[in-house]
N, CA, C and O atoms as a GROMACS GRO file, in nm:
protein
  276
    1UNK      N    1  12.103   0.615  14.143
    1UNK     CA    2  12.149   0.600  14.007
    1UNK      C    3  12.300   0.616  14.001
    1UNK      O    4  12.366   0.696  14.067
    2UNK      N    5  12.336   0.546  13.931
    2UNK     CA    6  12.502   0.495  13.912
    2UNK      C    7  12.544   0.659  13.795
    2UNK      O    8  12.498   0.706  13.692
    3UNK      N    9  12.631   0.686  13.873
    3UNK     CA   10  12.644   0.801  13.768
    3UNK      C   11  12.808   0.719  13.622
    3UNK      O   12  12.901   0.642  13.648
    4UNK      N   13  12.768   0.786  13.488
    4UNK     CA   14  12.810   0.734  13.429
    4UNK      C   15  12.947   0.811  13.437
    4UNK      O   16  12.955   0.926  13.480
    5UNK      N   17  13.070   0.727  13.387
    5UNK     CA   18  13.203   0.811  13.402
    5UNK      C   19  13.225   0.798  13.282
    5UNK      O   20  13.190   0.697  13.220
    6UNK      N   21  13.309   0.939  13.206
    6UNK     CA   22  13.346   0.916  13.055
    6UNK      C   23  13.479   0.902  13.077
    6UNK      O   24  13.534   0.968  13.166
    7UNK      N   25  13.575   0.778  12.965
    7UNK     CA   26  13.709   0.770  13.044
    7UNK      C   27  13.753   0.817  12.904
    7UNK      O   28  13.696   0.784  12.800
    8UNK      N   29  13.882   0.913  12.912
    8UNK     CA   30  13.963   1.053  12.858
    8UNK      C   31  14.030   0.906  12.790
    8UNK      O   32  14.063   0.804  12.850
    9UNK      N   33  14.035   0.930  12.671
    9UNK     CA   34  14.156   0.823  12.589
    9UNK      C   35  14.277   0.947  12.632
    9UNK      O   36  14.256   1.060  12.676
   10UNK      N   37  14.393   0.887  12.606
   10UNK     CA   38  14.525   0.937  12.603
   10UNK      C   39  14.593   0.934  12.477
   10UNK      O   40  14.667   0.849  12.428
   11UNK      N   41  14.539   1.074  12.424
   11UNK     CA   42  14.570   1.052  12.279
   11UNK      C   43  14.709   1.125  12.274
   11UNK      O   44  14.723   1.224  12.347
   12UNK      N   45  14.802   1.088  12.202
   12UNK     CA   46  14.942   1.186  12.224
   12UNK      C   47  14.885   1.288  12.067
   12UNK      O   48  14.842   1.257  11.956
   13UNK      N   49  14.920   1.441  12.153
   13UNK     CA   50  14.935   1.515  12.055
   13UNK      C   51  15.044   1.532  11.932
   13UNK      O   52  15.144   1.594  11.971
   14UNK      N   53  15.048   1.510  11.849
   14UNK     CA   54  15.174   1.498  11.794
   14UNK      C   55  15.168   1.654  11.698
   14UNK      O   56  15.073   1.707  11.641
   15UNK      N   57  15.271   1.684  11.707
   15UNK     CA   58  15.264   1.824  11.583
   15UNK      C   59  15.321   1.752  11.457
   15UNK      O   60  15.390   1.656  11.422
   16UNK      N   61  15.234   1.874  11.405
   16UNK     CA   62  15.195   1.834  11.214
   16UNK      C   63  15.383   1.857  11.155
   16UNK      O   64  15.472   1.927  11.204
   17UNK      N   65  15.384   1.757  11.026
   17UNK     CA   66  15.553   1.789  10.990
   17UNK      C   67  15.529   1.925  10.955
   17UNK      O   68  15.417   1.972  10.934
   18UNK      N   69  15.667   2.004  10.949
   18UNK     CA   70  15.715   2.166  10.910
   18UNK      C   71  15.673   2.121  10.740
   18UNK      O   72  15.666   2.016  10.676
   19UNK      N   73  15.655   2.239  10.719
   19UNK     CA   74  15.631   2.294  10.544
   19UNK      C   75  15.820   2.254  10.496
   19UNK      O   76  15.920   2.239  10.567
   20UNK      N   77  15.800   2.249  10.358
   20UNK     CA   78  15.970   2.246  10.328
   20UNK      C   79  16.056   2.386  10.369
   20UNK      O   80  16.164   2.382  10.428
   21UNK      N   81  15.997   2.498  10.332
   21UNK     CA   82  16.030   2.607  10.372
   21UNK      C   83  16.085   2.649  10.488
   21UNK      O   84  16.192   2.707  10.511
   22UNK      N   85  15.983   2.608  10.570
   22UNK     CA   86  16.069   2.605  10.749
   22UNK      C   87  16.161   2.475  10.742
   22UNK      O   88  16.261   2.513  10.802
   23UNK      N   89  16.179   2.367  10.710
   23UNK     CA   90  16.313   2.321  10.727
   23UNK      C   91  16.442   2.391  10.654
   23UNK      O   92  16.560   2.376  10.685
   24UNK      N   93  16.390   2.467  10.553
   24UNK     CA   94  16.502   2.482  10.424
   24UNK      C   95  16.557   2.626  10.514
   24UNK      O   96  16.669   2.655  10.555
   25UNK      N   97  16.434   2.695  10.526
   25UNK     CA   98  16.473   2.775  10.688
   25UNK      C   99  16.591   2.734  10.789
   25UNK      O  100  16.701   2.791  10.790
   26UNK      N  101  16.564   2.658  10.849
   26UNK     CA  102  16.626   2.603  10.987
   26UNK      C  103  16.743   2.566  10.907
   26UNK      O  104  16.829   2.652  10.923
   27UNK      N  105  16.779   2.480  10.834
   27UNK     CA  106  16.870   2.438  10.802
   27UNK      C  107  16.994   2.501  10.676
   27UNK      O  108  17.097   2.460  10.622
   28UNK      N  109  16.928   2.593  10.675
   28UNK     CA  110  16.946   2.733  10.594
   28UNK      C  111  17.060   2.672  10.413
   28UNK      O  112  17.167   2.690  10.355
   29UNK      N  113  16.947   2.607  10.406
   29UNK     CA  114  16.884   2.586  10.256
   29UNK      C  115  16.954   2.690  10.139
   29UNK      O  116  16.898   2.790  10.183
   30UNK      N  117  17.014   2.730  10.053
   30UNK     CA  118  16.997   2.838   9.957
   30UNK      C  119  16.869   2.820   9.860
   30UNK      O  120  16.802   2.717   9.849
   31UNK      N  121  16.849   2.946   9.789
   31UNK     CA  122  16.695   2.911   9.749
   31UNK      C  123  16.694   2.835   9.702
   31UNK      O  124  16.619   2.741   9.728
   32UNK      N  125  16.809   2.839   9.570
   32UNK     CA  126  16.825   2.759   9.414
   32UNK      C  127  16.806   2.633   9.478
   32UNK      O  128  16.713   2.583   9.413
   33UNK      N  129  16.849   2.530   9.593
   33UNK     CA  130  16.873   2.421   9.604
   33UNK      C  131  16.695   2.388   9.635
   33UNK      O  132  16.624   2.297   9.594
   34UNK      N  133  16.667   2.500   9.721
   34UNK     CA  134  16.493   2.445   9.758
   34UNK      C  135  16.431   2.431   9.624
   34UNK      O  136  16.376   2.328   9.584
   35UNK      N  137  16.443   2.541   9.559
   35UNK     CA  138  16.337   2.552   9.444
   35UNK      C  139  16.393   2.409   9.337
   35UNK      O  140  16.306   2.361   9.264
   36UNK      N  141  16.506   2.359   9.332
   36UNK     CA  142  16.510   2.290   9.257
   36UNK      C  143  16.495   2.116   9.319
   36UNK      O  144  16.488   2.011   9.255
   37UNK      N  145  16.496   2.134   9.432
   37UNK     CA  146  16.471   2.038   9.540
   37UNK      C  147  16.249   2.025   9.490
   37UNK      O  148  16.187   1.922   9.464
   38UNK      N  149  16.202   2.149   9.493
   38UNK     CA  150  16.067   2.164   9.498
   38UNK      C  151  16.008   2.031   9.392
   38UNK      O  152  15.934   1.932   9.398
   39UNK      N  153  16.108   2.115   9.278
   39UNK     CA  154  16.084   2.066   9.096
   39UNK      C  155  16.077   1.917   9.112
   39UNK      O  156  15.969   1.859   9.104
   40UNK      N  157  16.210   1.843   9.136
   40UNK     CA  158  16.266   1.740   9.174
   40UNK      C  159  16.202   1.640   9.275
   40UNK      O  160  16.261   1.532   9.276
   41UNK      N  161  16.096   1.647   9.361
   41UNK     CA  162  16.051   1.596   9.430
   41UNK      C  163  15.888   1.631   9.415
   41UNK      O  164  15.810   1.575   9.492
   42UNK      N  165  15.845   1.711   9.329
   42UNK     CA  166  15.714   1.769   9.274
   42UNK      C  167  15.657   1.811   9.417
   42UNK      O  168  15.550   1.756   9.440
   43UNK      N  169  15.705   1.900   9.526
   43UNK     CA  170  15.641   1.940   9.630
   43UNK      C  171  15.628   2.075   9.603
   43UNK      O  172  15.724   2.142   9.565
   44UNK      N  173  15.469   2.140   9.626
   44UNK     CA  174  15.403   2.234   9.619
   44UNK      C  175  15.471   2.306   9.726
   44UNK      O  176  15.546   2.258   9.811
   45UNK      N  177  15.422   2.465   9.707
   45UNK     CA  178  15.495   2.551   9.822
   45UNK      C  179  15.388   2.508   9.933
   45UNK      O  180  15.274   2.484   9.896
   46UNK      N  181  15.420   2.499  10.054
   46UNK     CA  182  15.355   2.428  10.186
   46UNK      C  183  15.365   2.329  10.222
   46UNK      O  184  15.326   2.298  10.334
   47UNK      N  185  15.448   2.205  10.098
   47UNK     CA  186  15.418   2.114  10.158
   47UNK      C  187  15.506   2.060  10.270
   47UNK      O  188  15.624   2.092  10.290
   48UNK      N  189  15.407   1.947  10.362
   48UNK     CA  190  15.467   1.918  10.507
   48UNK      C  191  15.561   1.776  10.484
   48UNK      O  192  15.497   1.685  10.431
   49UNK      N  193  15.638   1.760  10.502
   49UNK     CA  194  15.749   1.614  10.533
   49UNK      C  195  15.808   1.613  10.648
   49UNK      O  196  15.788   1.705  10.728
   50UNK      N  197  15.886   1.514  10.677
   50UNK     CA  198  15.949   1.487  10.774
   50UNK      C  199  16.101   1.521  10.752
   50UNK      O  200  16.160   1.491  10.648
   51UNK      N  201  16.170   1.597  10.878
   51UNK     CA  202  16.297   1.635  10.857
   51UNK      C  203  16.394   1.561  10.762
   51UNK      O  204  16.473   1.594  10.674
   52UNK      N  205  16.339   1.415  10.835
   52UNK     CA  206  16.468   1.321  10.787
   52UNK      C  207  16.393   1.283  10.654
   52UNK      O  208  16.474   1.224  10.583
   53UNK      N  209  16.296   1.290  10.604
   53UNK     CA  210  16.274   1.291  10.458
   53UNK      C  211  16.332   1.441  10.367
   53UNK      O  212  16.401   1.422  10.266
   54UNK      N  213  16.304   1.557  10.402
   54UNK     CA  214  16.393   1.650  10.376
   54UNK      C  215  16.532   1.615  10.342
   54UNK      O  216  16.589   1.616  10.233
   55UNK      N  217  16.585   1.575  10.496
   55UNK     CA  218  16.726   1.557  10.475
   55UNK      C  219  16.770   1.463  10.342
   55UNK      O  220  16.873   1.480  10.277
   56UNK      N  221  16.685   1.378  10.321
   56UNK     CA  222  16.722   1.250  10.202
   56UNK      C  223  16.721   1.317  10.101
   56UNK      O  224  16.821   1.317  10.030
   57UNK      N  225  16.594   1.403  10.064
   57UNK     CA  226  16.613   1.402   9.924
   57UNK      C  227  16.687   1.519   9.879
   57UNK      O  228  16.724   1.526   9.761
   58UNK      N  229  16.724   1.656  10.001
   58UNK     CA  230  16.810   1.722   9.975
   58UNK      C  231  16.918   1.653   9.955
   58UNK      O  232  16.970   1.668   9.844
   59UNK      N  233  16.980   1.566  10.044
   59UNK     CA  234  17.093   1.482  10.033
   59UNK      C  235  17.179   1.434   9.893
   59UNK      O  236  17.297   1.434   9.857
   60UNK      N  237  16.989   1.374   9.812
   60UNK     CA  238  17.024   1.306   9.673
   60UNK      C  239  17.002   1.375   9.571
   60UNK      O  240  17.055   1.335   9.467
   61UNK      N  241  16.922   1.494   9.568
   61UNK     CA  242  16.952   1.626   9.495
   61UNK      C  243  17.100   1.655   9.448
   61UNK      O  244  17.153   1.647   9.338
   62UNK      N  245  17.137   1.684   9.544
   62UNK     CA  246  17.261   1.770   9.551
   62UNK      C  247  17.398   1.679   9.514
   62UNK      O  248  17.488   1.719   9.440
   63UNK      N  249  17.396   1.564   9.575
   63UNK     CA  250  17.521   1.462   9.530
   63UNK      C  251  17.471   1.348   9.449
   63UNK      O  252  17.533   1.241   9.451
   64UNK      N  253  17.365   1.362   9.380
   64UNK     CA  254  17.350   1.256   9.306
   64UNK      C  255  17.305   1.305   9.172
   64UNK      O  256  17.280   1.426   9.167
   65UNK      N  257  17.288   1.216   9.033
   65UNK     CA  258  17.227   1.228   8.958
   65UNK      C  259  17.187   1.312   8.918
   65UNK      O  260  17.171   1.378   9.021
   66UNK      N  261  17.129   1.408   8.791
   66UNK     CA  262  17.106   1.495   8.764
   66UNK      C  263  16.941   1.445   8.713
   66UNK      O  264  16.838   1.508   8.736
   67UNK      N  265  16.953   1.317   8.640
   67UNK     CA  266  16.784   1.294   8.595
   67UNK      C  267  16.775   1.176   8.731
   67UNK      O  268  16.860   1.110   8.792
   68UNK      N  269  16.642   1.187   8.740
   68UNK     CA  270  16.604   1.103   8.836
   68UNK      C  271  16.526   0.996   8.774
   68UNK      O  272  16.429   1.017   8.700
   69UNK      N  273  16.579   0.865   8.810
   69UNK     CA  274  16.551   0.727   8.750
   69UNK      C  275  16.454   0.715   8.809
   69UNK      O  276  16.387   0.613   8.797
   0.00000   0.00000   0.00000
């Protein structure tokens, strides 16, 4: 009997994006800008994005606009 072989996919592990907190962390954030960054982008405490999405909308927070179109 032919023995059966199971073949391993090669799945890449990827890690999950950081919470806003650990970027606002790392990149050392003041609160006022997170919390109003939070408001401004309607992200719950935990939520996960991508750095360079972080980086944007801190970016347009801070030097742009005050109401958001």
């Amino acid at each position: 009997m032919p023995k059966e072989t199971k073949e391993v996919e090669d799945k890449e592990i990827t890690q999950p994006d950081p919470t806003v907190e650990e970027l606002a962390e790392l990149l050392k954030v003041e609160p006022w800008a997170l919390a109003g960054l939070r408001v401004r982008m309607g992200w719950a405490v935990g939520t996960r994005v991508s750095r360079a999405q972080f980086e944007r909308a801190l970016r347009e927070f801070l030097q742009g606009p005050t109401v958001k179109e």
